[in-house]
Phi, psi and omega in degrees: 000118175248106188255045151287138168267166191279160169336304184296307192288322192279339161289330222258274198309309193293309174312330166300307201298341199247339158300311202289300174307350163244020172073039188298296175084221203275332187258013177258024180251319182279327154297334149332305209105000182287311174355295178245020175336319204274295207319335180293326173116020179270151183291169166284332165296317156317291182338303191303308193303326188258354150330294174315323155290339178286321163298319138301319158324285188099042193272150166310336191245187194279063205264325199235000174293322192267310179291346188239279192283285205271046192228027170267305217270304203277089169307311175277034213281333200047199186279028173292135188287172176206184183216120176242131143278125179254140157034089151075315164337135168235330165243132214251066217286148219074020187293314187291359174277352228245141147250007141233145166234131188268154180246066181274127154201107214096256166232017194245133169212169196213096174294147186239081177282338165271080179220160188253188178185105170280134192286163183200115173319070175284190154276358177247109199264023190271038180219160184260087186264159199209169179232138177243143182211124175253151170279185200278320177271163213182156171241126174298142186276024202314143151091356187273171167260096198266350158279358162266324171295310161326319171253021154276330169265305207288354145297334189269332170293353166304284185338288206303313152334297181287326179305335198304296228298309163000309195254313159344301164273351162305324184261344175302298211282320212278328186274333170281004197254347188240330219257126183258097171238176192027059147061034163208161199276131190297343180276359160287348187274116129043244191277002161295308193286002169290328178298325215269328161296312213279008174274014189240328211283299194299314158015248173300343197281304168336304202293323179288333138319321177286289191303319170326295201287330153336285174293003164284336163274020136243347177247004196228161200269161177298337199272303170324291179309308171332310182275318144339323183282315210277322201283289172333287188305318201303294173317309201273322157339294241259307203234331172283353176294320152321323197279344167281286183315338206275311187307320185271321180282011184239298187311339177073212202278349173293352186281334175261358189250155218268007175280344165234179208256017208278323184261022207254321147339257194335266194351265186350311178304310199295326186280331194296328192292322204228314206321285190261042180075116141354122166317003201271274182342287198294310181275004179284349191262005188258328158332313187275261257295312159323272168237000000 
């Protein structure tokens, strides 16, 4: 197993970044071509790669509701954005972008072209989140795999999780190193750089969990991938929601204002926390898995 990326995928990440920094959006992501990537035959490390950037981004619109879960379910999904509710979800993200919506439930699923999606105010405003309602008809998804599609997202919300948490310490390190107080820079004191390691330490652990759990989703049998998945999400639920608070205590009272980005992260960090289920969730599945 090699989880260096290849030329072509690190050409791949940088091209994303610099779309995303120029305000490319959803439709300079779908003329790239990331859009329908799995349909194309593209990997889950391709997923990964442009996960991290989306995350890194903030970017907004619906690139993993649609490129992963739902073009996981919808073989013809092409580039239409979409939206999947798993199990019972009702409020759903990106819903309000989406003109189709998948239905998981269970072992089932149902696309959907008729649907409202009310918009609803979270804590996270990088994402267009909705409360969703399908009417009764619907086209059965038959023959799809939805425990493969179910751990193809819930690994790229991770990926995208670590782009957040990245760029959070990339601006953490960057701001103690210029905010000058008692006439030194605060990353020179103490207890700034402990915060700033153990935001490096969760980090770098989350991203080696992410690529796993990526590559686990093409190369591994379901029980295996399941537990790769389960392990991933369970940490970064559990510890990346810090490296956002760790960012707002170095950043002080400037960490809250809307002139900066640091907590518009954290949000981000928080929903990646509760969305697809609480490190709890994850590790009671990776236990049945277990034993």
């Amino acid at each position: 197993m090699d989880l260096e990326l290849t030329s072509d995928q690190q050409l791949l990440q940088q091209t994303v970044r610099r779309l995303l920094a120029d305000d490319g959006g959803w439709s300079g992501l779908v003329d790239l071509g990331v859009v329908d990537l799995l349909a194309q035959g593209g990997s889950m490390i391709d997923v990964g790669a442009v996960a991290m950037e989306t995350g890194r981004g903030l970017f907004a619109g619906p690139w993993l509701s649609t490129a992963v879960a739902a073009t996981s379910l919808v073989p013809d999904l092409g580039t239409r954005p979409a939206a999947v509710a798993f199990d019972g979800l009702d409020l759903v993200a990106d819903a309000c972008d989406a003109e189709v919506l998948v239905v998981v439930d269970g072992d089932t699923a149902m696309a959907y072209a008729d649907f409202t999606a009310e918009p609803v105010e979270t804590v996270d405003p990088s994402r267009a989140w909705g409360r969703v309602t399908a009417p009764g008809t619907g086209r059965s998804l038959d023959g799809v795999d939805v425990s493969l599609a179910r751990d193809r997202t819930l690994a790229a919300w991770v990926a995208d999780g670590v782009g957040a948490a990245a760029r959070l310490l990339e601006m953490t390190v960057e701001y103690a190193t210029q905010r000058i107080q008692f006439d030194k820079p605060i990353g020179s004191f103490q207890a700034v750089q402990h915060i700033c390691a153990d935001m490096l330490r969760t980090v770098e652990q989350a991203r080696g969990g992410a690529w796993y759990a990526l590559w686990a989703c093409d190369a591994l049998p379901a029980d295996e991938r399941g537990r790769a998945v389960a392990m991933a999400q369970a940490f970064a639920s559990a510890d990346l929601p810090q490296v956002g608070f760790d960012a707002i205590q170095v950043h002080g009272g400037v960490g809250f204002t809307w002139e900066s980005d640091v907590h518009r992260y954290a949000k981000r960090l928080l929903t990646l926390a509760q969305t697809m289920g609480t490190a709890d969730d994850h590790l009671d599945r990776l236990a049945d898995l277990l034993f």
